[in-house]
N, C-alpha and C positions, 0 to 999 in steps of 0.2 A: 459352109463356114466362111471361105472366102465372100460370098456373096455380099453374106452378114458385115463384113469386116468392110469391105467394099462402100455397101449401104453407108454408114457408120460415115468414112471418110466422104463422103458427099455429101451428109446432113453438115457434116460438120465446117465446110469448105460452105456449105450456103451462111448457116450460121455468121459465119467468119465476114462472108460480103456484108451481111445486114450491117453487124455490127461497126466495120469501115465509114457504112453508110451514113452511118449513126454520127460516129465521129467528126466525118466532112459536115454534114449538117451543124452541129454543135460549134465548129471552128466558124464556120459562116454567120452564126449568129452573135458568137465572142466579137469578130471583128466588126461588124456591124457595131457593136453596143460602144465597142472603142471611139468607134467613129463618130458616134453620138456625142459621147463624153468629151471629143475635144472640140466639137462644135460648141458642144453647150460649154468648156472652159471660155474658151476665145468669147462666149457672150459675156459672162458670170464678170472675168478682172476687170475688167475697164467700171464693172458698179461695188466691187469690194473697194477700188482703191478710192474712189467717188467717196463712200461714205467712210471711208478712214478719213480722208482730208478733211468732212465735213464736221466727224466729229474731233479732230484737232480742231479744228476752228471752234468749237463748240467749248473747249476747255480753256484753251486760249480766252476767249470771251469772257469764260466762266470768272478767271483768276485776273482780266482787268477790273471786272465786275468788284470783285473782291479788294481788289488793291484801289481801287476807285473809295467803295465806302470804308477803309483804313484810311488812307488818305483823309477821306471828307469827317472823321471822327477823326484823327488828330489833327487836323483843319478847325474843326470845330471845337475842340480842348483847347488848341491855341488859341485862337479868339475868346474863348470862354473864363481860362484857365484862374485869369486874377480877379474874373466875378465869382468864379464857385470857389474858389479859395478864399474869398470875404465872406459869402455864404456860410461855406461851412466852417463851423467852431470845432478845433480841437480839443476844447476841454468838455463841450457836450458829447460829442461820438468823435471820440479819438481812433477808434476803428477805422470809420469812412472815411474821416481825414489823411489818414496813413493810405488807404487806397487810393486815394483821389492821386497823393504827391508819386507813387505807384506808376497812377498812368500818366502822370506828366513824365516820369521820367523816361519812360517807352515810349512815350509823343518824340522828345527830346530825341532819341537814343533813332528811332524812324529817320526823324529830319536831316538828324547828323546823317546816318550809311543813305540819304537818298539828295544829295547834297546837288544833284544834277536836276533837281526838280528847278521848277521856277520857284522862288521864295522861299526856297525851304529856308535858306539863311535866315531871313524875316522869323519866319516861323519858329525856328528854333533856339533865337534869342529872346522871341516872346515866352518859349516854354522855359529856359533856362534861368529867365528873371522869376516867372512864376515860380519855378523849384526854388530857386535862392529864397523866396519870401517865405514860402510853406517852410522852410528848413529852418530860415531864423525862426518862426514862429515854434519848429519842433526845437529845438535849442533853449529857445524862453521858457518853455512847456516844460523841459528836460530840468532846466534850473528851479521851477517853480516846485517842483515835483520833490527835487530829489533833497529842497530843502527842508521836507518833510521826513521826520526820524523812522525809516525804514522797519522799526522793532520798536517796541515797549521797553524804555530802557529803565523804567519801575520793578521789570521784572527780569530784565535782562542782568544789568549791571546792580546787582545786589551785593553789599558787603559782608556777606554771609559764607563761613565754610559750605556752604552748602550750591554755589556756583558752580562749584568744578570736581566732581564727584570722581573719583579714582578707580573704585571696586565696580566690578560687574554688576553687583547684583542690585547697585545703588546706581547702575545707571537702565537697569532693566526698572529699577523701582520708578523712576524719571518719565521713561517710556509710556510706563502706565498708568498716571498719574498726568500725562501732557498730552492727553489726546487730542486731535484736530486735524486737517484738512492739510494736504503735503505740500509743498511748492511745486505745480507744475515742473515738470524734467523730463527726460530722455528716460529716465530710469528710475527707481522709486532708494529714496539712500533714506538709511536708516535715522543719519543726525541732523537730514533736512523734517524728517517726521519729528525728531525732538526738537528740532527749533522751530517747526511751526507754528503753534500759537505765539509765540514771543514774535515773530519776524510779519509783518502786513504785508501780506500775499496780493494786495492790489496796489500795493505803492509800488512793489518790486515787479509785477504785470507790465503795470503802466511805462516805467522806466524800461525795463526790458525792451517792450514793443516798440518806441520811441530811437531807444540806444539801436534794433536793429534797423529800422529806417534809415540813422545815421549815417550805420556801417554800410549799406546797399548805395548809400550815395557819396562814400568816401570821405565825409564830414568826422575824423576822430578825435576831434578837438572836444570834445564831450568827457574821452575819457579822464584828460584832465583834470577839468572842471571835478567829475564824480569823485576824482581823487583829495582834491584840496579840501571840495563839502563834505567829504566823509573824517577823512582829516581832522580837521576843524570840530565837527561834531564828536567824535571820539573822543579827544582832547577835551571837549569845555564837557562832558557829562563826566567824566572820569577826573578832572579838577573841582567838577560842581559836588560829583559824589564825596569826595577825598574830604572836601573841606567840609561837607556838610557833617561827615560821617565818625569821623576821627579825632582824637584827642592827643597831640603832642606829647602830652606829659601822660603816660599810660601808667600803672601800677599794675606790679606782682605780687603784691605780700612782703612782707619784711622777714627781716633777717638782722637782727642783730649779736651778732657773731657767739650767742650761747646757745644755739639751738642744739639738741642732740642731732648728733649723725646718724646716720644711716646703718652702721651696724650695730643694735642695739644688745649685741651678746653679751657686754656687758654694761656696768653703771658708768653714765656720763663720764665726760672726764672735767676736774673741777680747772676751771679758769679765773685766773686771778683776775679780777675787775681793773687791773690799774693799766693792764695790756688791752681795753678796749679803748680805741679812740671813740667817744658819741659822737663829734662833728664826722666822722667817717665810716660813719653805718653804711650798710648798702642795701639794695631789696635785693633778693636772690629771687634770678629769671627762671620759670619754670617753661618747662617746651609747651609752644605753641599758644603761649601769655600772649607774647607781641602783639598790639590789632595789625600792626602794618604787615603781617604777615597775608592780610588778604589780599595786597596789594597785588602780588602775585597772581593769584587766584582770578580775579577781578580782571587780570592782562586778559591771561590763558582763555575768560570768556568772551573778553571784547574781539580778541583775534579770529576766535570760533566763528562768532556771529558775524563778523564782518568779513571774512572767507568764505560763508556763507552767501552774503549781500551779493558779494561783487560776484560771485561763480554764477550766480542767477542770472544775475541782471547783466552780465557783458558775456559771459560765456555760453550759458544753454538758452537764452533768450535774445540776447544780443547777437549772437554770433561772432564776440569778438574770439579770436584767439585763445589761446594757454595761455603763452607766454606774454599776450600783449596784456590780460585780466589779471595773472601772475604779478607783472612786474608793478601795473597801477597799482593791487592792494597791497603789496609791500610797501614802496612808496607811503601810502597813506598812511600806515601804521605806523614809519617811522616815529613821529610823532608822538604819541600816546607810548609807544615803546619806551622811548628816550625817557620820557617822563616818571615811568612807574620806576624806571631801572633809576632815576636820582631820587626818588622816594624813597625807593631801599634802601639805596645807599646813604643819604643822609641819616634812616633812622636805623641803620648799623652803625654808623661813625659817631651820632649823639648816644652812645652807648657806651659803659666806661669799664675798665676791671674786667672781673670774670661773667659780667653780663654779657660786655661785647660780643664775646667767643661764644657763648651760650645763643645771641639774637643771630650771628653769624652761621656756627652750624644748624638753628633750625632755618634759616632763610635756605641755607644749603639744601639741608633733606628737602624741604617743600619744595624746591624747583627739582632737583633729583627727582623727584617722584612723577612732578609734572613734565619733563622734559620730553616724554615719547608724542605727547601732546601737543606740544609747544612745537615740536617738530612738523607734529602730521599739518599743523596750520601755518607751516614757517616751511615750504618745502625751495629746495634748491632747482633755484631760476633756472641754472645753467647745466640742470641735470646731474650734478654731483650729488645728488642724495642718497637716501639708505643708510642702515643703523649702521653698519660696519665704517662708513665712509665717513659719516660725522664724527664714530670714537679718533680713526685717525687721524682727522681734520681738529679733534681738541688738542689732542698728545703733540701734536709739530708745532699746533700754538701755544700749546703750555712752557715750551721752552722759548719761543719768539718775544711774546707779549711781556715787556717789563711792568713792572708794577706803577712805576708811572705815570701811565698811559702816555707815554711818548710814539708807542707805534702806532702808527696811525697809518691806513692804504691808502694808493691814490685815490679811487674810486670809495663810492658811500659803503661801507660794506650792508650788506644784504639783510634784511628779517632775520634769516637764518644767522648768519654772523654773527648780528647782536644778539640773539638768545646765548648763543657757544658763549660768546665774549663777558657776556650776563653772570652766567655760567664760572668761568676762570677768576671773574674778578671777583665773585665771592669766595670763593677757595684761598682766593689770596688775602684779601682779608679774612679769612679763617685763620692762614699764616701769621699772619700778623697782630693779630688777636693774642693768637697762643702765644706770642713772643712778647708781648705787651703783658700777659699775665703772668707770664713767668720773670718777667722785671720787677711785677707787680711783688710778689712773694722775695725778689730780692731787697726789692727796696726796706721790707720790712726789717731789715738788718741795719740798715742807715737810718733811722728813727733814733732819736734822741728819746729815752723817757727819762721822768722825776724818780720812777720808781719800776725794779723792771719785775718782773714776776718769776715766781719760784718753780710753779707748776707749771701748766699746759700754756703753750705762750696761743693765743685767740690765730693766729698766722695758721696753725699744726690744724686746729679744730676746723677753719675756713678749707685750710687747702684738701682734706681730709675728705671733709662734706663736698667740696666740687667733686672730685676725684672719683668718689663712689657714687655720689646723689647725681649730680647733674651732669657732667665729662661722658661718665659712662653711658647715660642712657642716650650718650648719641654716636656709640660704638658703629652703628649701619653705617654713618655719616661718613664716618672719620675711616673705615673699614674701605670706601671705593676711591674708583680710580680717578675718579675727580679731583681727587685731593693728595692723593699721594707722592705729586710730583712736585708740591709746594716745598719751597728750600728749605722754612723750617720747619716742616714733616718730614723729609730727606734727610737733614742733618740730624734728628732726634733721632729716625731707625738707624741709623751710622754708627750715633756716639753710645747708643743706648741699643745693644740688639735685643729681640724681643721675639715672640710671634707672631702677632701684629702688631699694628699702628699705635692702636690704643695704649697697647702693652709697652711701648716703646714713649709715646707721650706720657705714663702714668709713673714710668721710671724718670724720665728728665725730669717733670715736675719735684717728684719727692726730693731728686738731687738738689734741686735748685732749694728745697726748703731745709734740705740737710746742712746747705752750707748758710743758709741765714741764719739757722740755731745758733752753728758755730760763731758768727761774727756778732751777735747777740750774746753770745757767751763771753768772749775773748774782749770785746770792745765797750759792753754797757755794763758787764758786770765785774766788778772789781776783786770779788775772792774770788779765785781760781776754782775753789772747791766747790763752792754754791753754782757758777759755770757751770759745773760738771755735773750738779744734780738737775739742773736745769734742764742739760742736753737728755742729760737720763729718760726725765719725765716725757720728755716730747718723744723718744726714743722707742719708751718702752711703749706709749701710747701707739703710734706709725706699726709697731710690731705687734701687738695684738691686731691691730685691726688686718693689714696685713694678710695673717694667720685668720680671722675670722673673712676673710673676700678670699682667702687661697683656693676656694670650690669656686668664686665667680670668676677667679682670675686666672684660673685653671689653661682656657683654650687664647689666654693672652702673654703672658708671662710663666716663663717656665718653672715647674713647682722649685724646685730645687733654690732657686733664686726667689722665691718668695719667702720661702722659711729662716733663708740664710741671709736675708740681705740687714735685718735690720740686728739679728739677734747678734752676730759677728760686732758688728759695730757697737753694741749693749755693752758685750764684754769688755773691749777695747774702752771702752766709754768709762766704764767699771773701775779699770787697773788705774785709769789715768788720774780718778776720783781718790782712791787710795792712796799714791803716791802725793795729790795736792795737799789731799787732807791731813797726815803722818808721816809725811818725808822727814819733817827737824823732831818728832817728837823721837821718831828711829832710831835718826841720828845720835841725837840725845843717849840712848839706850846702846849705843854702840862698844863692843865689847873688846876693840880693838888695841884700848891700853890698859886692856886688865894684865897681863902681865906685870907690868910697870907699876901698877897701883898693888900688884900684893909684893912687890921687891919694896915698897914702902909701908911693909904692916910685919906684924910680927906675931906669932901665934898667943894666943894666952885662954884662960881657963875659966869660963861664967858658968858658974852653976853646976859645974862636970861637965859644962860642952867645950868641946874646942870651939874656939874662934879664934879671929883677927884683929886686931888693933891697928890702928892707922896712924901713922904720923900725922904731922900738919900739912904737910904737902897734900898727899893722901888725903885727909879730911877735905880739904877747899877741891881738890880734885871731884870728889865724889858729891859731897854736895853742890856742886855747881852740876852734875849732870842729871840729879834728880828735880832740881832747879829749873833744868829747862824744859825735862819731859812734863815737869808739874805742869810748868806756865803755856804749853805748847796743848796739852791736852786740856784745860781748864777752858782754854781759848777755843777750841772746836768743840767742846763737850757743851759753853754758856750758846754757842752759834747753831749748832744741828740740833739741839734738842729743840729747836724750836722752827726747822726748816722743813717744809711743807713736803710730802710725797705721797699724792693722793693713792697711788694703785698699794695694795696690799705685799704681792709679790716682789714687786722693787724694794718697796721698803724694807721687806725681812731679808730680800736678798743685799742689800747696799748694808743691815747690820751684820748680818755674817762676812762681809767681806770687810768691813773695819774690826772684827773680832780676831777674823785668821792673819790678818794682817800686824796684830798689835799681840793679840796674845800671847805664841809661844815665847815672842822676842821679850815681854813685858817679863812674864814669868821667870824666864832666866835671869831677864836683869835682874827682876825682887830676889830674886833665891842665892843670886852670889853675892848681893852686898846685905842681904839679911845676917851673914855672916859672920860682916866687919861691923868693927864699934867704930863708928866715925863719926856719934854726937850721943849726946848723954839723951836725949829725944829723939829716937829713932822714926818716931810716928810725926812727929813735923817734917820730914820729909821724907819718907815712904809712907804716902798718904793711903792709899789704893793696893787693897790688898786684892791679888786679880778677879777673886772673884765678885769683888765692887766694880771692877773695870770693867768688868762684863755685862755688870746689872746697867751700868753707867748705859755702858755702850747700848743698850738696848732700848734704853731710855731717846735714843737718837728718833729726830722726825714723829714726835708722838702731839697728836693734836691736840691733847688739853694739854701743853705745854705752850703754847701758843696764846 
């Protein structure tokens, strides 16, 4: 076993040398190969660096090569520049025109940064006169161009409600109905696809491409120019259209002052004919009559389309600016603004009475309506925009702005400015309006007539029919906050509370004609009494009607105050009528010195009755006081049986209150000097036995008496 073991470590010990052997060999041939490799480095660098150098030199060569034929091509453009510029026409290919001025400017733009060359300076004043020449020529081009009408203004500027479309579904109907070809843009907008058929898409290309040449060479004097020509052409198509299109003298339909009113619950009310003025008829304005009402309308399109023009042509084509295309189409419009807004207002101010107020609040609603409009094309220059900032920006000038137009800013105010401003001044003339027509209604107190009337004075029937017929159906109007801040909307819900506006306007009004009855009463009519049937009639009329609008008048005036307002004052109206009418006949009948008159009688015996006998004192006493009840009722009985009181109600109510008024008193009188002998003809003076006085009385206000 050892042997084995023995064996073993001596293979293994041989083994072991090969293997060393192996190794030494393998290191000898490593080293070797080192030694190769650094021979062959030391050959190898010295021809890597050889051909780096050679090709830097090769690149180098490359890029003078390069900068040689740059050079010799804008070498050659400058030399060239003002024969291919006469060459080429920019009204035939305005394209390569624009390229051509392109690479004069980067000839230019070369010569300038390489200023160390020989002649560049030469060169570069040659390229800079060439651009100044292309440039005037794009200028002339730009002027020739843009004096061509950008849009169809046959179809643009139409005097038709039918411009300015409010509702969705009339402007989705637009849509589809205006199909056509979009203005190239950034982005596809919905109101450039409804104004493109209306807007010529290659007038506005043209201009565009032109405008940005301008802007790449710093020339913005263009924008100008596109301002005054737009200007200019705004203005004469919208004075061309005005005058072509319009009639000064417009009609609504007449009205002369007997028309029925509007709550027809019951039969007209009768009006005496001697309370119509004929020289002072008026037409009654019905909403949305006005033509100049499109005048409005007619802005809100011309703004659209020309918002339109200039975003194209200086903004997404030109590459002007926001702010700089902003402020030019403001600018331009002032114009055409200015003008429509004295349109308006001349044809509110030639408006008189209760029209004005009527042509007033629809001018009102139709820009109210328009206004979110008027806005989105009117945006603020200086970044104040947005709905909430504008209501603000009205409310602080609703209290600034006097009605004079004395305030005035340093500065123009803005697009936007004048729409608000637009905006205020009709509101105020709304105010003024309504103050104007509530003079209107008092004047009618100060009218002298030949003859005044009995029944419904024509003043009750007019203010009646605005009140309900026309006033109210412009409750929206008069309901916002555009108007509520007006002094005399203010001072109305103040003096007159209400639940709204209207409610508060519908109360001043009546008051103001409440007190014209009364100065019509007191001052044109000379019996007291006939006064007091007069205020009656108009009285009782305001109170029905009243009571027939108490369901419309419901969420304006509060019920309670509707039932009560007119009927309180009836009564009142009522006692005052009695007392004018039988104050002395009362008197007359006064039972004050009957003592005294039976201490002068003395009893005696007719027929088995007791009675009285009168001295002579006693006699002239007594008949002197049947004397004057005779002459005093004789007098009102020949005057009211023939005084006019068209409503039924009134009537039988105004004879029960001259019956409870005169009866009981009458009756006693007759029955205590039926008593006394105080003339041998009792019946010549106890004429009226009560029950005649009754028939009498009943006979009051009866029309075939008349």
């Amino acid at each position: 076993t050892m042997d084995r073991e023995l064996a073993k470590v001596a293979r293994i010990r041989v083994a072991m040398k090969s293997s060393q052997d192996i190794s030494e060999e393998m290191i000898s041939i490593l080293q070797s190969f080192e030694d190769k490799l650094e021979s062959l480095e030391k050959t190898i660098l010295p021809v890597h660096k050889a051909t780096r150098n050679l090709m830097t030199k090769q690149s180098n060569l490359e890029d003078t090569i390069s900068q040689v034929d740059i050079l010799i091509q804008h070498q050659q453009l400058a030399f060239q520049a003002k024969s291919l510029l006469s060459i080429s026409s920019i009204e035939i290919d305005l394209t390569e025109f624009l390229r051509l001025l392109d690479r004069i400017r980067l000839a230019m733009s070369y010569f300038h940064e390489k200023s160390n060359l020989k002649e560049s300076t030469a060169r570069y004043r040659e390229l800079r006169a060439a651009l100044a020449t292309g440039l005037i020529q794009c200028e002339q081009e730009f002027i020739k161009v843009m004096a061509k009408a950008p849009y169809n203004t046959t179809r643009a500027i139409v005097p038709s409600e039918e411009i300015a479309k409010d509702s969705e579904s009339s402007k989705a109907e637009d849509k589809s109905t205006m199909m056509g070809s979009e203005i190239s843009g950034d982005e596809e907008n919905p109101e450039d696809q409804e104004l493109a058929p209306i807007i010529d898409i290659q007038i506005i290309a043209r201009l565009g491409a032109i405008a940005a040449c301008l802007v790449r060479n710093k020339k913005m004097g263009f924008i100008e120019l596109f301002e005054k020509e737009r200007s200019r052409q705004c203005l004469e198509v919208l004075m061309r259209t005005c005058e072509r299109t319009f009639d000064s003298n417009g009609s609504y339909g007449s009205l002369d002052g007997k028309e029925d009113i509007l709550l027809t619950s019951s039969r007209p009310p009768v009006i005496d004919e001697s309370a119509i003025d004929l020289k002072t008829k008026t037409t009654r304005y019905m909403s949305g009559q006005h033509q100049s009402l499109v005048y409005i309308r007619m802005l809100l399109q011309v703004l659209k389309l020309e918002e339109s023009v200039f975003r194209e042509t200086l903004q997404r084509q030109g590459g002007v600016s926001s702010q700089e295309y902003l402020e030019a189409y403001q600018k331009a419009m002032e114009a055409s603004t200015d003008f429509i807004i004295k349109k308006v207002f001349k044809a509110i101010l030639n408006e008189s009475g209760q029209n004005k107020l009527l042509v007033s609040l629809d001018f009102l609603g139709t820009l109210q309506t328009l206004i979110p409009q008027f806005l989105e094309v009117a945006p603020d220059v200086d970044g104040n925009g947005g709905e909430g900032g504008d209501k603000k920006h009205f409310r602080d000038r609703m209290g600034s702005i006097k009605r004079d137009g004395d305030a005035r800013r340093k500065k123009t105010p803005s697009l936007r400015e004048k729409i608000l401003q637009f905006r205020l001044k009709i509101c105020e003339l709304c105010g003024l309006a309504l103050a104007e027509y509530e003079q209107s209604i008092r004047k009618h107190g100060r009218i002298k007539r030949k003859k005044m009337p009995q029944a419904v004075h024509v003043v009750t029937v007019e203010t009646i029919n605005f009140l309900f017929r026309s006033l109210y159906s412009y409750k929206s109007t008069l309901e916002s906050r555009d108007i509520e801040r007006v002094s005399e909307i203010s001072d109305a819900r103040h003096n007159f509370p209400a639940i709204t506006i209207t409610g508060s306007l519908i109360l001043w009004l009546l008051d103001s004609l409440e007190l014209t009855l009364k100065e019509l009463a007191t001052k044109q009519i000379q019996n007291a009494s006939l006064g007091w049937v007069f205020i009656l009639n108009n009285l009782q009329l305001l109170d029905k009607r009243m009571r027939d609008a108490s369901r419309l008048l419901s969420m304006d005036i509060h019920p309670a105050d509707v039932k009560k307002r007119f009927g309180e004052k009836i009564k009142e109206a009522l006692h005052s009528y009695t007392n004018a009418s039988w104050t002395k006949a009362v008197e007359a009948m006064s039972m004050e010195n009957w003592p005294l008159i039976q201490s002068h009688c003395h009893p005696i015996q007719i027929q088995g009755k007791k009675k009285m006998e009168a001295d002579s004192w006693a006699k002239k006493a007594i008949k002197h006081k049947w004397k004057e009840f005779n002459h005093h009722f004789a007098k009102q009985y020949e005057r009211q049986k023939t005084w006019l009181i068209p409503d039924s109600q009134l009537r039988a109510r105004l004879r029960n209150a001259n019956i409870d008024s005169l009866l009981p008193k009458y009756r006693d009188f007759y029955q205590k000097y039926q008593q006394v002998k105080f003339t041998r003809n009792a019946g010549k003076h106890m004429k009226l036995q009560p029950e005649v006085l009754v028939k009498m009385l009943g006979e009051f206000f009866e029309e075939a008496n008349r």
